[in-house]
N, C-alpha and C positions, 0 to 999 in steps of 0.2 A: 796487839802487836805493834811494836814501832817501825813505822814504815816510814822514811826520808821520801821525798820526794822522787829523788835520781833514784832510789830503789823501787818504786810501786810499778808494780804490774799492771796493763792494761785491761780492760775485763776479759776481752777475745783471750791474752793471754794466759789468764786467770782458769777460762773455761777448759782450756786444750790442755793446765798442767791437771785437774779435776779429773779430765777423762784420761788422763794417762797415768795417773798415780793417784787414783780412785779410791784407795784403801786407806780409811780415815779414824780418826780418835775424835769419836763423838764425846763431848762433856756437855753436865748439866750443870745447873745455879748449884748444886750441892758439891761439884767439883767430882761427882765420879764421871768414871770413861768407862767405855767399849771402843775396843778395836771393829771396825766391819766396813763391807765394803759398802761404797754409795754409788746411785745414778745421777746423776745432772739429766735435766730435760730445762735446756738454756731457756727455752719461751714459753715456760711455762711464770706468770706472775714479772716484774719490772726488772728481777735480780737471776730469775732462777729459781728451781724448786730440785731439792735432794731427795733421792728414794734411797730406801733401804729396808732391813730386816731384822731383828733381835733373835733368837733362840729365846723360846717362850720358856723356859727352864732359866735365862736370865732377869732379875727382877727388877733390872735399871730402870726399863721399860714401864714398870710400874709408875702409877702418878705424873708421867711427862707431857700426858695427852695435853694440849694448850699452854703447853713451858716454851720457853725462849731456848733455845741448847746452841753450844758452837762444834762445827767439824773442822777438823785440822788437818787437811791435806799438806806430806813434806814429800818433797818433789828433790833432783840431783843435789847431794852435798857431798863436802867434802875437805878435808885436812889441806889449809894452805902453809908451805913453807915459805918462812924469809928468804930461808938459801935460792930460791926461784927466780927473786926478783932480782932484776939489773941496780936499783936503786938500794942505798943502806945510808942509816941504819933504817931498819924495818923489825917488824914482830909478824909474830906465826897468829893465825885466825883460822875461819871454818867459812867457808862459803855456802851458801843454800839455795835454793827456792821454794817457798811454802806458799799454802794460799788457808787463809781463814773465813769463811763462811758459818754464817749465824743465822736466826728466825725460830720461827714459830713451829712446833713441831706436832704431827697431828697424825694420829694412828688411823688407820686402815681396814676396811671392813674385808672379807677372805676374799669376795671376789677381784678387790682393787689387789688383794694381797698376792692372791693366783697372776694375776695377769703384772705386778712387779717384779715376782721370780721367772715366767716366761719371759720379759726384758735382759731378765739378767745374764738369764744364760741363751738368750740368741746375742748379748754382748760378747761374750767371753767363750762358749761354748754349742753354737748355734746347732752342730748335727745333734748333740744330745736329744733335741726337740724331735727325733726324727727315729731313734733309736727305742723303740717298746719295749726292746730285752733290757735297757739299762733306765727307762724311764717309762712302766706303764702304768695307766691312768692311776689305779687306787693306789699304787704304791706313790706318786706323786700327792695324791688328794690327801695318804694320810700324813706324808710327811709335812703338807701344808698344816697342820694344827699343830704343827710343834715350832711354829714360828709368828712372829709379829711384824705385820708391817706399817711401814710409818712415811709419810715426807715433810719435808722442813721445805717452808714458803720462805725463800731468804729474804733478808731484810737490811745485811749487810756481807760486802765481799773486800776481803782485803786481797790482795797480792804482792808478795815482797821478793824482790831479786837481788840477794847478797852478792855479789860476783866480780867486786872489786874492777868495776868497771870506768870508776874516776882515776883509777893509778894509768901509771904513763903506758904507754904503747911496748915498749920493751920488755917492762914487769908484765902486764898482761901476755905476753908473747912467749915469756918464761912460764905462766903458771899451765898456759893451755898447752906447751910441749910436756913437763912434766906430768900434768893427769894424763896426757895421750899415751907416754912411755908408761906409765903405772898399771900395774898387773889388780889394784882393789876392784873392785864391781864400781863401789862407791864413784870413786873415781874416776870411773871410764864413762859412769854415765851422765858425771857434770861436765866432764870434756864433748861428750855428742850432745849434750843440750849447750856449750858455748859454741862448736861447731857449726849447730843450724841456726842459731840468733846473728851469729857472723852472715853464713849464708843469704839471711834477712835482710841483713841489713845491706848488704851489698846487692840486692836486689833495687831493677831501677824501679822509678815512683812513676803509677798511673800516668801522669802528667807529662815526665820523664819516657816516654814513649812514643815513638812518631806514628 
């Protein structure tokens, strides 16, 4: 990925877009993908280490055991207009934020693999854990053999923030009214992520504190 300098994301910020738009496009050296979802466990190894799971009925998962693979977390994007900007001439682009994450990817013996899916879902759906009419033991133990699990020991993280944040104050001013006014998903959700990087930054500095 080409990341410009004024574009690269910080690693903290790298980690926070991961866990919040967690659902990634795993590829291999052979160029195939899976869609699925991943864990970060930030201190795990110098970069981070990814979890996740295959459906053992998919064969990607075949032969990757000690392969390099990359995940491709894409995070707010969205359709920018010229008409937006106070400045012309100008052209139309696409604003984003994506994080790319690589390593070494290393499958899972059942018990690492059980206590993966228990993360997953005190992530996303913690009472499940707690519910025996919708999760009891054998009906979990046997749906665990119809799955694969694996993590990738990272070994590189990128973070790229497209967000047209070198144009002047007044273009920028015009693009965050118009996603704000905009009815897309898309788009309302790259306005609350320039929202809270504003927020950020208008926060004062440690130092900046009496």
């Amino acid at each position: 990925m080409h990341v410009p300098d004024s574009m690269r994301l910080s690693r903290c910020k790298a980690y926070e877009l991961i866990d919040r738009h967690g659902f990634a496009t795993l590829i291999d050296a052979t160029l195939q993908a899976t869609h699925l979802p991943l864990l970060l466990e930030q201190d795990e190894g110098g970069l981070g280490t990814l979890y996740g799971h295959f459906a053992r009925a998919n064969p990607h998962w075949q032969g990757l055991d000690g392969t390099r693979v990359l995940a491709v977390f894409s995070g707010p994007h969205a359709y920018i207009s010229p008409s937006w900007y106070a400045s012309r001439p100008a052209v139309p682009t696409w604003n984003y934020v994506a994080v790319h994450a690589a390593g070494t990817l290393e499958l899972l013996d059942r018990n690492a693999t059980r206590s993966l899916l228990d993360r997953t879902l005190a992530r996303h759906e913690p009472e499940l854990l707690d519910d025996p009419d919708m999760l009891d033991t054998a009906y979990f133990d046997g749906m665990l053999t119809g799955v694969v699990g694996f993590r990738i020991r990272l070994d590189t993280l990128q973070g790229k923030a497209k967000l047209g944040l070198h144009r002047p104050q007044a273009d920028r001013d015009g693009v965050k009214a118009a996603l704000g006014a905009s009815q897309a998903p898309e788009a309302r959700q790259l306005w609350h992520y320039l929202q809270a990087l504003e927020s950020e930054t208008l926060k004062p500095q440690a130092e900046d504190v009496p």
